[in-house]
C-alpha positions as CSV (number, residue, x, y, z in Angstrom):
1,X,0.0,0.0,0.0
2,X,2.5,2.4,1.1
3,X,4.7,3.9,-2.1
4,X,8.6,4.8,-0.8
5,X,9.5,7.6,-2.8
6,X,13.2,8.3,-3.9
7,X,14.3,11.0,-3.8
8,X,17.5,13.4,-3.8
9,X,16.7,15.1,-0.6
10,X,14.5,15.4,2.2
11,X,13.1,18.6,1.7
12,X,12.0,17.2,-1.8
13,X,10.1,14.0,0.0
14,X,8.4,16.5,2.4
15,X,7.4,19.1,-0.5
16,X,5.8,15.9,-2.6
17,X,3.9,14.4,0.4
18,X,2.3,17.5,1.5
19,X,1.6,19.3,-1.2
20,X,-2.0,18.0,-1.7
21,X,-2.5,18.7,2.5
22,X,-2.1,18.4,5.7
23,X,1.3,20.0,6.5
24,X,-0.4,23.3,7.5
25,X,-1.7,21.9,10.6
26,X,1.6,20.2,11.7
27,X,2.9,23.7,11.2
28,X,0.7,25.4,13.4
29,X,1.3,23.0,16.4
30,X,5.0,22.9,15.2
31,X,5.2,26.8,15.9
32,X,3.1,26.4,19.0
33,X,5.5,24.3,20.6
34,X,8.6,26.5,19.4
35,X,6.8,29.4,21.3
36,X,6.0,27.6,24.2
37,X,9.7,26.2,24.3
38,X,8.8,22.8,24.2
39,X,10.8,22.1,21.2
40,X,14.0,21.3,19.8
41,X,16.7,18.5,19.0
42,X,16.5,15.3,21.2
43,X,19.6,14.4,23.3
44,X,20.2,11.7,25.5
45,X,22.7,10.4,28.4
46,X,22.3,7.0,27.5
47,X,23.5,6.4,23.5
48,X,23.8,2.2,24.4
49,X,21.4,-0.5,25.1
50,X,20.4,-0.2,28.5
51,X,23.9,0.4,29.8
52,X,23.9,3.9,30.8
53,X,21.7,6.7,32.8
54,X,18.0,5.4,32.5
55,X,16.1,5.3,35.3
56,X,17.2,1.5,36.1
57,X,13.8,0.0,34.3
58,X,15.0,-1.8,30.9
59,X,13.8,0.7,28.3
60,X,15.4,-1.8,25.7
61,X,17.2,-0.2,22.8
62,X,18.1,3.4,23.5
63,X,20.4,4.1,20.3
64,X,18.6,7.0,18.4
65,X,17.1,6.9,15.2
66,X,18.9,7.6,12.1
67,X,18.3,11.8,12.1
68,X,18.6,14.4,9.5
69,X,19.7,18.4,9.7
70,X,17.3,19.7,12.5
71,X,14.6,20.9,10.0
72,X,11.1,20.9,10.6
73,X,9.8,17.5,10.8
74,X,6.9,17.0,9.3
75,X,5.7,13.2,9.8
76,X,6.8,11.7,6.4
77,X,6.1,8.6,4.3
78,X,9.6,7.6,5.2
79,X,9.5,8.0,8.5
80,X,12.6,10.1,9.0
81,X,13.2,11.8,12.2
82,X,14.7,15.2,10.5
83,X,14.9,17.3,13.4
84,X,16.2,14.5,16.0
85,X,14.0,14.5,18.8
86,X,13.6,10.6,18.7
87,X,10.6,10.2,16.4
88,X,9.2,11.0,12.6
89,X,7.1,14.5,13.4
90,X,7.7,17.1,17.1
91,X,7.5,15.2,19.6
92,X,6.6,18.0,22.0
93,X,3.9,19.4,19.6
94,X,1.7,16.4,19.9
95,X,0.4,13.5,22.4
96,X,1.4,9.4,22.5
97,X,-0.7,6.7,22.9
98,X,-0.2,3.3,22.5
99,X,-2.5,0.5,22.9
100,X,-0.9,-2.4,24.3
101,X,1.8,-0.2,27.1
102,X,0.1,3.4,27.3
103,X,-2.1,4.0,30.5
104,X,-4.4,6.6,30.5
105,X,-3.5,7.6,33.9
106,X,-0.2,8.7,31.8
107,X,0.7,12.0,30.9
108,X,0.7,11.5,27.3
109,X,4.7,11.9,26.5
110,X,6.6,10.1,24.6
111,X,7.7,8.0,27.8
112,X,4.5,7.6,29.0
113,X,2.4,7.3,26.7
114,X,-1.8,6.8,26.9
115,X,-3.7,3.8,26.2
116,X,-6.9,5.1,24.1
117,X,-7.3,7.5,21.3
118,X,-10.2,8.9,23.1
119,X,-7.8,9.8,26.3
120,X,-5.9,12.0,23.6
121,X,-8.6,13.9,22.5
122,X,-9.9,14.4,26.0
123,X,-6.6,15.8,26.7
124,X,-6.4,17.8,23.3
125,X,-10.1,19.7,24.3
126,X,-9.3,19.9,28.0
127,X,-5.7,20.5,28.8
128,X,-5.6,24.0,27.5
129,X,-1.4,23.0,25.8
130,X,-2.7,24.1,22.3
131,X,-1.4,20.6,20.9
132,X,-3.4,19.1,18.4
133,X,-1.6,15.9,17.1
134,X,-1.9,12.3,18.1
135,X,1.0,10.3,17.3
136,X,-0.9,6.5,17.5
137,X,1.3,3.6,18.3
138,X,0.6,0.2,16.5
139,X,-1.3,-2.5,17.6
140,X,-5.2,-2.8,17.8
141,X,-7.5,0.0,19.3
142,X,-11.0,-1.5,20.6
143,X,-12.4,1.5,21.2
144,X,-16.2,1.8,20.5
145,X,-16.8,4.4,17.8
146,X,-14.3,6.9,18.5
147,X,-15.6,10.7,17.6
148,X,-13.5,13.6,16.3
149,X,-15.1,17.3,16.4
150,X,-12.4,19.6,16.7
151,X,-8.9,20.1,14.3
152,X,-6.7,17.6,15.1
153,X,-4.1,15.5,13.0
154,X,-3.9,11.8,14.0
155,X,-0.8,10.1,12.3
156,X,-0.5,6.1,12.9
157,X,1.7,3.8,12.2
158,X,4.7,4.6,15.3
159,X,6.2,1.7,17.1
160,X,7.0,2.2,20.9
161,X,10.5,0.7,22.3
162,X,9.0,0.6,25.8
163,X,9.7,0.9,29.5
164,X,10.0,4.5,29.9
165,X,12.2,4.8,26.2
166,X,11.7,7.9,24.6
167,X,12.1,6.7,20.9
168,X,9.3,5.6,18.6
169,X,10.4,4.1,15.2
170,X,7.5,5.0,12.3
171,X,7.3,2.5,10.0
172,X,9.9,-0.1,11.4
173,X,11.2,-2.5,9.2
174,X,7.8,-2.0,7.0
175,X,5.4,-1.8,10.5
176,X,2.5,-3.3,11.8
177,X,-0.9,-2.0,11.3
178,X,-2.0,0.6,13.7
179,X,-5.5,-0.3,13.6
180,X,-8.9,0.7,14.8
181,X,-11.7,-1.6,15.1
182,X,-14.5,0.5,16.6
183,X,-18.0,-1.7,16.2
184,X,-20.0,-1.1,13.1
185,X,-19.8,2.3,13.3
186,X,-16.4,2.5,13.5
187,X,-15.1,6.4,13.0
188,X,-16.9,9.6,13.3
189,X,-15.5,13.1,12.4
190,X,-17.7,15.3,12.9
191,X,-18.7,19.4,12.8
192,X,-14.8,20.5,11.6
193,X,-16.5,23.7,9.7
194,X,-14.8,26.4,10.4
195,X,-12.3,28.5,8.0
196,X,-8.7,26.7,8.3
197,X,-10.0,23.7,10.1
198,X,-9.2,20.4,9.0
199,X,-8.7,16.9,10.3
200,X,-5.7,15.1,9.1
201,X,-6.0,11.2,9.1
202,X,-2.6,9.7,8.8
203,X,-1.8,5.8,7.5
204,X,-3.9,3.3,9.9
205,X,-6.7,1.1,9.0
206,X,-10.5,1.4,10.3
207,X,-12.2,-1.4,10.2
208,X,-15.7,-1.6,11.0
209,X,-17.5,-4.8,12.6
210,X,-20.0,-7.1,10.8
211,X,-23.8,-5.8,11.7
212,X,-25.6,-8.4,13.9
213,X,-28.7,-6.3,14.5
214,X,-31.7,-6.7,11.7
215,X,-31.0,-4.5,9.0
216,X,-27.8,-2.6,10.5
217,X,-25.0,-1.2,8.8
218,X,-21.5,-1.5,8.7
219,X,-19.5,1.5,7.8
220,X,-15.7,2.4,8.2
221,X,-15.4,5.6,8.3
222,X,-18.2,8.9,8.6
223,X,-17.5,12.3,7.9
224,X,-20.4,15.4,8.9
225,X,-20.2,18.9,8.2
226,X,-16.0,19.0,8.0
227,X,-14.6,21.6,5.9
228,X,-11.3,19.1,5.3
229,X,-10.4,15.6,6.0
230,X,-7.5,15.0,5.1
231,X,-6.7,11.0,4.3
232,X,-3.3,10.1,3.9
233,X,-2.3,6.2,3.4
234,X,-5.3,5.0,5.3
235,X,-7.1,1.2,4.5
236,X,-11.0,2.0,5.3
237,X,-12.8,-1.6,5.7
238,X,-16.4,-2.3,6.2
239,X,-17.5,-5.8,7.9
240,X,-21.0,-7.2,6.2
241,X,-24.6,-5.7,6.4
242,X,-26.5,-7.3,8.5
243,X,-29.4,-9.6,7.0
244,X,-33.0,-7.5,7.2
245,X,-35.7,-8.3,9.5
246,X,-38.2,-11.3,8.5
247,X,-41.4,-10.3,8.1
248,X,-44.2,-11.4,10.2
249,X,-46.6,-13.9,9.1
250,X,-50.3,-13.2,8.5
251,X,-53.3,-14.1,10.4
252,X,-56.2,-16.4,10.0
253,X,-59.1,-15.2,8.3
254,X,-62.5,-16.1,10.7
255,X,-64.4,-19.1,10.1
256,X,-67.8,-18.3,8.2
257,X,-70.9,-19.2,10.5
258,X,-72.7,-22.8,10.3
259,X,-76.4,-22.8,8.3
260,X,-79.1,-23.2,10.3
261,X,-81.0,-26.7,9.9
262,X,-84.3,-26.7,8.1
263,X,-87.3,-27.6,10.7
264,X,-89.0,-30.8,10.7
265,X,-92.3,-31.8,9.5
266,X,-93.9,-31.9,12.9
267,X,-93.1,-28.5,13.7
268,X,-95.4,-26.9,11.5
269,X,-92.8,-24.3,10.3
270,X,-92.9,-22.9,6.6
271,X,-89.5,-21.9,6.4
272,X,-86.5,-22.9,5.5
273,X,-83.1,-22.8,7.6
274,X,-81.5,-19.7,8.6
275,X,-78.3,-18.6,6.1
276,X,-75.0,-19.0,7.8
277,X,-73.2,-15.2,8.1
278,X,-69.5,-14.7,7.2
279,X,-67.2,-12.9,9.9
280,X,-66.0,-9.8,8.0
281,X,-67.8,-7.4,6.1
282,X,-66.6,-8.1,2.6
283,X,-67.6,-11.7,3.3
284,X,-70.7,-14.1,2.0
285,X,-73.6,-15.3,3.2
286,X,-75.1,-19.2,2.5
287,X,-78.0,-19.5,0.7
288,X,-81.6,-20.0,2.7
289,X,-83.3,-23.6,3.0
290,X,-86.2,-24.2,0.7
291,X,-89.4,-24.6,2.8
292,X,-90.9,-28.0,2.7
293,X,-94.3,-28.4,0.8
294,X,-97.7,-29.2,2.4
295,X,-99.2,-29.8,-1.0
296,X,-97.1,-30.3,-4.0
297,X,-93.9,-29.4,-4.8
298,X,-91.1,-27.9,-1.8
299,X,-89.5,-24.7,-2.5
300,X,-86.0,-24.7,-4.0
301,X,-83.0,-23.6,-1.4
302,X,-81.9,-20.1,-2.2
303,X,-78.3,-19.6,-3.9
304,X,-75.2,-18.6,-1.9
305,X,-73.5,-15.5,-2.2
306,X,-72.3,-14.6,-4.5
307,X,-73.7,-17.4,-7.0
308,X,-73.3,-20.7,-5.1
309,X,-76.6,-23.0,-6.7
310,X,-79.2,-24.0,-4.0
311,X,-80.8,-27.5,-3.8
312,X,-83.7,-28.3,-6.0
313,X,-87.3,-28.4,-4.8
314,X,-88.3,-31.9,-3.2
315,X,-90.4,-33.3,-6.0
316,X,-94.7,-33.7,-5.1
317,X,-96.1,-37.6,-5.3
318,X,-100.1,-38.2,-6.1
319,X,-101.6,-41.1,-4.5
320,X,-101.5,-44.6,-5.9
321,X,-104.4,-44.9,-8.3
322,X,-104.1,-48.9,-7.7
323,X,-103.8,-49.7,-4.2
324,X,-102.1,-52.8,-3.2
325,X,-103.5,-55.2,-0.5
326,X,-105.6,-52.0,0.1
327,X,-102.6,-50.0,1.3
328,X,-102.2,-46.4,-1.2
329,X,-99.4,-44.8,-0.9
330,X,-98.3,-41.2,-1.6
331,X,-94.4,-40.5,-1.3
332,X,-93.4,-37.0,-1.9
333,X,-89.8,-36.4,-3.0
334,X,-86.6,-35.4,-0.7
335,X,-85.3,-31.3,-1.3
336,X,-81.6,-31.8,-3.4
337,X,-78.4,-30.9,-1.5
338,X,-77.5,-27.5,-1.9
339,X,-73.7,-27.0,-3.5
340,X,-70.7,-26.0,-1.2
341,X,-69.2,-22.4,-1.4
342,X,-66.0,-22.3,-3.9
343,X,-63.0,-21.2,-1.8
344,X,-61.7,-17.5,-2.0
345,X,-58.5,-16.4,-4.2
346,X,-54.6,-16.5,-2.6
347,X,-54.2,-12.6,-2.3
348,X,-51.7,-10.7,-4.1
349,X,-47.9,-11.2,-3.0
350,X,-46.5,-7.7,-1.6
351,X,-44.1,-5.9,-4.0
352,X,-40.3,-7.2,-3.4
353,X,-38.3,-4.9,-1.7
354,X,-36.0,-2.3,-3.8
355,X,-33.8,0.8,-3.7
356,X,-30.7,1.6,-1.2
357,X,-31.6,3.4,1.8
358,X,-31.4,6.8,2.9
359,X,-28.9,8.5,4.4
360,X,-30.2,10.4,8.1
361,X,-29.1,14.2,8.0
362,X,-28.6,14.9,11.6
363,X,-25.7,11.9,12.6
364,X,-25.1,10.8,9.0
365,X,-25.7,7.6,9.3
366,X,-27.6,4.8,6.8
367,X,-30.8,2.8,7.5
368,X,-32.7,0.4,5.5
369,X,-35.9,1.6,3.3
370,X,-35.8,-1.7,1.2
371,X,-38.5,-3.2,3.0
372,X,-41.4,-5.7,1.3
373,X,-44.5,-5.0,0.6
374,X,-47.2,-6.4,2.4
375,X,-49.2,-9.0,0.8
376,X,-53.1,-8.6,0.0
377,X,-55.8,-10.2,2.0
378,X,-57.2,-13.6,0.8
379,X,-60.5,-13.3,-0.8
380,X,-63.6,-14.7,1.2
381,X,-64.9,-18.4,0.6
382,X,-68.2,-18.5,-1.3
383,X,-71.3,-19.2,0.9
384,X,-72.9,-22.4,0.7
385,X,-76.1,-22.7,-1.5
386,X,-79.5,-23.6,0.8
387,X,-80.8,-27.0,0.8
388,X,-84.3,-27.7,-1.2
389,X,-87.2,-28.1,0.6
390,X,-89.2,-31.3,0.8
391,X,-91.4,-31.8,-1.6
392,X,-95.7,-32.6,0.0
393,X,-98.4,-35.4,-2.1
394,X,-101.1,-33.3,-4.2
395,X,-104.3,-34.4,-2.8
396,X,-107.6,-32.7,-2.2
397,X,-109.5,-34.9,0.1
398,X,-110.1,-33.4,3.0
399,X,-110.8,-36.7,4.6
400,X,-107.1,-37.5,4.5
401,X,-104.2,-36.0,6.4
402,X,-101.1,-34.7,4.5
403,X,-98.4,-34.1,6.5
404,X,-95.8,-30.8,5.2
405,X,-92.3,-31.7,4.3
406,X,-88.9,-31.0,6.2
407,X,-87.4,-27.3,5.4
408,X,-84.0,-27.1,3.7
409,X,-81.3,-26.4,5.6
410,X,-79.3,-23.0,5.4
411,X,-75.7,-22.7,3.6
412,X,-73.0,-22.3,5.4
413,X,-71.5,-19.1,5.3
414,X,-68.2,-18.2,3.4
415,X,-64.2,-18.4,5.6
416,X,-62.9,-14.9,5.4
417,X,-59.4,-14.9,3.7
418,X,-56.0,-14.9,5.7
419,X,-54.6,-11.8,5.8
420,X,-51.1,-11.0,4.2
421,X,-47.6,-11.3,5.5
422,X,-45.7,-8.1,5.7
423,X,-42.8,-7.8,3.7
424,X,-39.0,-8.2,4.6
425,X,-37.0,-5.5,5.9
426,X,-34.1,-4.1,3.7
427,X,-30.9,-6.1,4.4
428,X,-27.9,-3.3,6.0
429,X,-25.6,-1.6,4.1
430,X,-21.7,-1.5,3.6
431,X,-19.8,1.2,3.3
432,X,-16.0,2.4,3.3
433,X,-16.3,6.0,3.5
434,X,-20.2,8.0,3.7
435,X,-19.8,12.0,3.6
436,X,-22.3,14.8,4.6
437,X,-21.6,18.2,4.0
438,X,-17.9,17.5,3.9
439,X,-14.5,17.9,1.8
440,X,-12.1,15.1,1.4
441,X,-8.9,15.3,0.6
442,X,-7.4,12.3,-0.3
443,X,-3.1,12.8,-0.4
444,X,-1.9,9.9,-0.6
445,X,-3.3,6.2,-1.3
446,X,-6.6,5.4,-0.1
447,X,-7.6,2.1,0.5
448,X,-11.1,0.2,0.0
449,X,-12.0,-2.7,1.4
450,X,-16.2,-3.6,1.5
451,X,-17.4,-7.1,2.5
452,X,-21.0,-7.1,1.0
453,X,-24.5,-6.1,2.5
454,X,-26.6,-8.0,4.2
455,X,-29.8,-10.4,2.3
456,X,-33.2,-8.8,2.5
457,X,-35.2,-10.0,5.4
458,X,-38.0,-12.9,4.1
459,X,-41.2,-12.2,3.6
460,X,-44.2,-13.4,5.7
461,X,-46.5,-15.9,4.7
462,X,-49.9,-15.4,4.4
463,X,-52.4,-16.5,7.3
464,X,-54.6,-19.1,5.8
465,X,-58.0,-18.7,5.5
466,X,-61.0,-19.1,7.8
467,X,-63.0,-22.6,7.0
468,X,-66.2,-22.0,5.6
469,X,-69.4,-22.8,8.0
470,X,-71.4,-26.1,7.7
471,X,-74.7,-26.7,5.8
472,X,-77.7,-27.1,7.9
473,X,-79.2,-30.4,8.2
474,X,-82.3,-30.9,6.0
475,X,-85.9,-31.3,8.0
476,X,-87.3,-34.1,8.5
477,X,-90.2,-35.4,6.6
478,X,-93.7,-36.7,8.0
479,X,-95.8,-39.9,7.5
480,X,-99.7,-40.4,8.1
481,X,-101.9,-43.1,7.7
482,X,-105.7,-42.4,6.8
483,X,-108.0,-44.6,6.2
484,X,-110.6,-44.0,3.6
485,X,-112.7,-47.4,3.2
486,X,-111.7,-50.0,2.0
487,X,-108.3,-48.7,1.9
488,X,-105.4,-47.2,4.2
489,X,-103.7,-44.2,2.8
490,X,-100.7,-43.9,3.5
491,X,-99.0,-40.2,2.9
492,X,-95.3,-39.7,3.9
493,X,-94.0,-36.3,3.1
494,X,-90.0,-35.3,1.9
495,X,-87.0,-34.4,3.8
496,X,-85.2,-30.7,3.5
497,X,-82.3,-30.9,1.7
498,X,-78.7,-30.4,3.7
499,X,-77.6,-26.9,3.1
500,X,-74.0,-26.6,1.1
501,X,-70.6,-26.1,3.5
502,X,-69.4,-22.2,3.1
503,X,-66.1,-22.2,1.2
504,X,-62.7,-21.6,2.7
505,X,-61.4,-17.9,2.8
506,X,-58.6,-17.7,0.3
507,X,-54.8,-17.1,2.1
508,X,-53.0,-14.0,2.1
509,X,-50.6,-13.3,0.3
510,X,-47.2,-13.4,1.3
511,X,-45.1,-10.4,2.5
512,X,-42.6,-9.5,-0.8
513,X,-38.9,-10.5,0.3
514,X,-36.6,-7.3,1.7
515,X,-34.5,-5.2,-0.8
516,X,-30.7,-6.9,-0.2
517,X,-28.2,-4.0,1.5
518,X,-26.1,-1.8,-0.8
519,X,-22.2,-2.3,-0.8
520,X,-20.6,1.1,-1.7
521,X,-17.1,2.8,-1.8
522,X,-18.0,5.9,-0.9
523,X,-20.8,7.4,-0.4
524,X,-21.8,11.1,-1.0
525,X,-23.9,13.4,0.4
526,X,-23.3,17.8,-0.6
527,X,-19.8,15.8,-0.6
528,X,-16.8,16.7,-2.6
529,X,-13.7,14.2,-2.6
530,X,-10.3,15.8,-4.3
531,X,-7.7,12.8,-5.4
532,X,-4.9,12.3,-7.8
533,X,-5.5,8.5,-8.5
534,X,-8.4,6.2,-8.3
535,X,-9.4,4.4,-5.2
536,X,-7.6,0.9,-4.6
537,X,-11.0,-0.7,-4.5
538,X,-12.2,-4.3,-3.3
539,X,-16.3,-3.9,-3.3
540,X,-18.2,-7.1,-2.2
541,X,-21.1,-8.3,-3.6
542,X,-24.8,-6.1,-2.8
543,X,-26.6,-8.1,-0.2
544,X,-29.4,-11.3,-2.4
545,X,-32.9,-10.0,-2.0
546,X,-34.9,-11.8,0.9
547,X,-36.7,-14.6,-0.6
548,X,-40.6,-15.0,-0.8
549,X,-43.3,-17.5,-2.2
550,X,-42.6,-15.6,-5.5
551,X,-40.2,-13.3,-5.9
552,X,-37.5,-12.6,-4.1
553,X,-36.5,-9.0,-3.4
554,X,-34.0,-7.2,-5.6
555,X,-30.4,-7.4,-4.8
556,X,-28.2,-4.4,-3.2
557,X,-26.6,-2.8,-5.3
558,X,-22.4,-3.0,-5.5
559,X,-20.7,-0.1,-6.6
560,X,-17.7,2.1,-5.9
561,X,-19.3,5.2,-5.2
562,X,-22.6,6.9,-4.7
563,X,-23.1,10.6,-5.1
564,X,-20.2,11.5,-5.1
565,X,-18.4,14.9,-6.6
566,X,-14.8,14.5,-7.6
567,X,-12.1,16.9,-8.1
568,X,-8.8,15.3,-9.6
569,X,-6.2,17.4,-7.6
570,X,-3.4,16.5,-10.4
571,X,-0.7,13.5,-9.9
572,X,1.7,15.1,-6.6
């Protein structure tokens, strides 16, 4: 990553370096320190390895760092200590910290370094010394999402002899990785605005965590409302998106209500059974029993909503003309069965989930708007049709009794459809660097690094839908004997026909499956980035759309940059 450029002399290397930014900073805290008298040429009793005037602790190798003329030392892709004070940069113009032997109950020198970036920056706002840099010491800093709102220059990559020693080698033997891992938010600068400020971010890597929460984000590194940021040799890595939320499944649609059962012949009822009632309002009813006959032909059973056929009219019956062994016999006909209710339509699927987000203005952070749609509501069962009523015997002598026929009973009433599953929320987003209201100045290499967002949440399936209600039982027919000399009559009457079952309520629909997360470069908002050579990008793949009984939602998107205004600030 890092480019070692060759050159004749030193003042050449620093003129290249910081010619697209950052140097004017390091010179305001350089000439604060001159002023205060902080600053000048390191010197040391003890030139050997722990053999001379340290303070008896072993402080390890205390020979000095190859050193130049005593110019200004501006901290330097070579990591040359030009004005011998021990390190690349003033060592008296900034603060130390080092992760694995600072303590924060240090002072912040050199020899005793902090332990946490955020112990710097408390010091930097509250100490009143006017420093402003932070020289960072390698190793891995778990610090949760550190913040920077005020100028300051933050320059990695230093590696700490220990034990009270008061050299720090930049870039030993090619370094370790001063690195921050700061949760999935992992770096914040923030409200820089005013004229001349700037934040300088000098060669360590943020890496941010992979989301675990339901459509969360993973971004490296946010910048809000900063007049400059300055990135110089940094690695910016995002972890995953995390998957979107699942949708939620839908409910049952109500059971239609049972027909009511056509009365018997010895009630002396004309009327058929009652129509079973759905339980919502776009629901339908069963059809009515037929009434049974007392003289001919029953009534037919009424159709169901909203066309269901009803049972057909019990047939009439004349007496025998030729009686047998002086029995006659009249036998009316049974009502027909009235047809079950069709069941209702699957609703609609909800729309998949699309798009990439949106970007909050006050904090500058992303948050999933890729969610499903919500799938329609089943359509209701049809209602049962009513059962015919019985049919009666035709005859006109008074002399003989003819009992009435059984009443049809009612259709069943219709299931009311399932409603629909919600959709699935929009998988998180991944994101190296997202900008608001900021300028970025990009000096030296930048870095890339996005692992992929997260797969669209599933969508719900529908509730299924409410059964239909039962028929009603037919009536009962009636038999009488008379008899009418020489002969008995015998007369028996028909039975209602059993109303048609109510259909089933279709099911809802399920929810449409969550937009997959976006995986972006950069990401732009009123955002201006200046650079002299494209990005060193690796982009992961956009998050798969959450799947659903049709079609699955549509994937994130994957590019390198989103918004974005560049400036090309010409090769340094």
């Amino acid at each position: 990553m890092r480019n070692l450029w060759k050159v004749g002399a030193l003042g050449a290397v620093f003129g290249a370096v910081l010619s697209v930014g950052g140097c004017s900073d390091f010179q305001a805290a350089y000439e604060n320190c001159q002023g205060e008298g902080r600053c000048g040429p390191q010197t040391t009793a003890d030139a050997g390895t722990d053999g001379g005037t340290d303070s008896g602790v072993d402080a390890g190798d205390l020979t000095p760092p190859e050193c130049g003329d005593g110019g200004t030392d501006y901290p330097d892709l070579m990591g040359f200590d030009n004005d011998c004070d021990g390190i690349d940069g003033v060592a008296d113009a900034g603060y130390f910290v080092d992760p694995e032997g600072g303590q924060d109950d240090n002072d912040g020198t050199r020899e005793k370094p902090f332990k946490t970036l955020d112990r710097a920056l408390r010091e930097i706002r509250d100490g009143g010394t006017g420093r402003d840099i932070v020289y960072l010491g390698t190793g891995t800093y778990n610090e949760p999402a550190p913040v920077v709102d005020m100028p300051v220059s933050l320059y990695g990559g230093y590696t700490w002899r220990k034990n009270g020693n008061p050299y720090w080698d930049r870039f030993l033997d090619g370094g370790t990785t001063t690195r921050f891992n700061g949760g999935t938010q992992a770096f914040l600068v923030r409200d820089v605005s005013a004229q001349d400020e700037r934040v300088v971010l000098d060669s360590f890597h943020i890496k941010s965590l992979d989301a675990t929460e339901a459509g969360q984000p993973s971004i490296a590194l946010r910048a809000l409302n900063v007049r400059e940021l300055s990135l110089h040799d940094m690695v910016l890595e995002s972890g995953r998106g995390a998957p979107g939320v699942g949708g939620q499944p839908g409910n049952s649609g109500l059971d239609g209500g049972n027909g009511g059962a056509g009365p018997n012949a010895d009630a002396g009822l004309f009327i058929g059974g009652s129509d079973g009632k759905p339980q919502c309002g776009d629901g339908f009813s069963g059809g009515f029993g037929g009434v049974g006959a007392s003289n001919g032909e029953g009534s037919a059973g009424s159709p169901g909503q909203p066309n269901t056929t009803g049972g057909t009219a019990g047939p009439s019956a004349e007496v025998d003309k030729v009686c047998l062994n002086r029995v006659c016999r009249c036998d009316a006909g049974d009502g027909g069965v009235g047809s079950n209710g069709l069941m209702g339509d699957t609703g609609a699927e909800g729309r998949p989930g699309e798009g990439m987000g949106r970007i909050r203005a006050a904090d500058v952070l992303w948050e999933p708007d890729q969610q499903g749609g919500t799938g329609e509501t089943g359509l209701p069962g049809h209602g049962g049709g009513g059962g015919g009523g019985g049919g009666a015997c035709k005859e006109n002598n008074p002399a003989i009794k003819k009992p009435i026929a059984g009443g049809g009973g009612g259709g069943g009433g219709g299931g009311c459809g399932g409603t629909g599953g919600t959709g699935g929320g929009g998988g998180g987003a991944s994101i190296g660097l997202l900008t608001r209201n900021s300028q970025v100045i990009i000096g030296r290499e930048l870095k890339l690094i996005v692992h992929g967002g997260g797969q669209g949440g599933m969508g719900g399936p529908g509730g299924v839908g409410g059964q239909g209600g039962q028929g009603g039982v037919g009536g009962a027919g009636a038999k009488e004997t008379t008899t009418v000399a020489p002969n008995d009559v015998i007369i028996e009457s028909g039975v209602g026909g059993q109303g048609g079952s109510g259909g089933q309520g279709g099911k809802g629909g399920a929810g449409g499956g969550g937009g997959g997360g976006p995986s972006v470069g950069t990401w732009c908002v009123s955002s201006t980035i200046v650079r002299s050579q494209p990005f060193d990008a690796k982009i992961g793949p956009g998050g798969p759309g959450g799947i659903s009984e049709l079609d699955a939602g549509v994937v994130g998107v994957s590019r390198e940059s989103i918004d974005c205004t560049f400036v090309d600030a010409g090769t340094p």
